[in-house]
C-alpha positions, -999 to +999 in steps of 0.1 A: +000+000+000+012+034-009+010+062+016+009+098+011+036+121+029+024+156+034+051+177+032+055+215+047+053+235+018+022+218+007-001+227+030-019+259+043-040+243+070-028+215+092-045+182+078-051+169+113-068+202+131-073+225+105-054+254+123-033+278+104-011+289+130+021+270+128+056+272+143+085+271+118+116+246+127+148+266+108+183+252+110+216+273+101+237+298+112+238+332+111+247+336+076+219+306+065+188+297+074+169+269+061+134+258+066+137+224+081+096+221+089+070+235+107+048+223+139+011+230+144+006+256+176-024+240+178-021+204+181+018+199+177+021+179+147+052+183+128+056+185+092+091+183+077+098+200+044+108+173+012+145+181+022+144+181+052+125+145+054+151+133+030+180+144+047+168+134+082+191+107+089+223+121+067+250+141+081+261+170+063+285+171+036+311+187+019+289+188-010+261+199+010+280+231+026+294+242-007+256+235-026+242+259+008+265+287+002+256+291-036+219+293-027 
């Protein structure tokens, strides 16, 4: 059976509550901030963003430092 992920930029309401107030989970430093995902206020389910879901479990890179100072 396939499941559905809901992802953070994809929604405007929270699927579970409906609440639009949400709390946004950014990771960086000073110099970068990413969006990693964002937690209902309401009900506090969390929604990570496609990266961050995908980069969950990997440590950071190299690659990955050089690719987030170009952006």
């Amino acid at each position: 059976m396939k499941t559905n992920r809901i992802f953070a930029e994809d929604i405007k309401a929270c699927p579970k509550c409906g609440s639009t107030d949400f709390y946004q989970d950014l990771a960086g430093g000073e110099d970068y901030m990413e969006l990693v995902g964002i937690a209902c206020n309401n009900c506090g389910e969390y929604y990570p963003t496609e990266r961050g879901w995908i980069n969950k479990d990997k440590e950071p890179t190299d690659i990955d430092e050089n690719k987030a100072e170009k952006e």
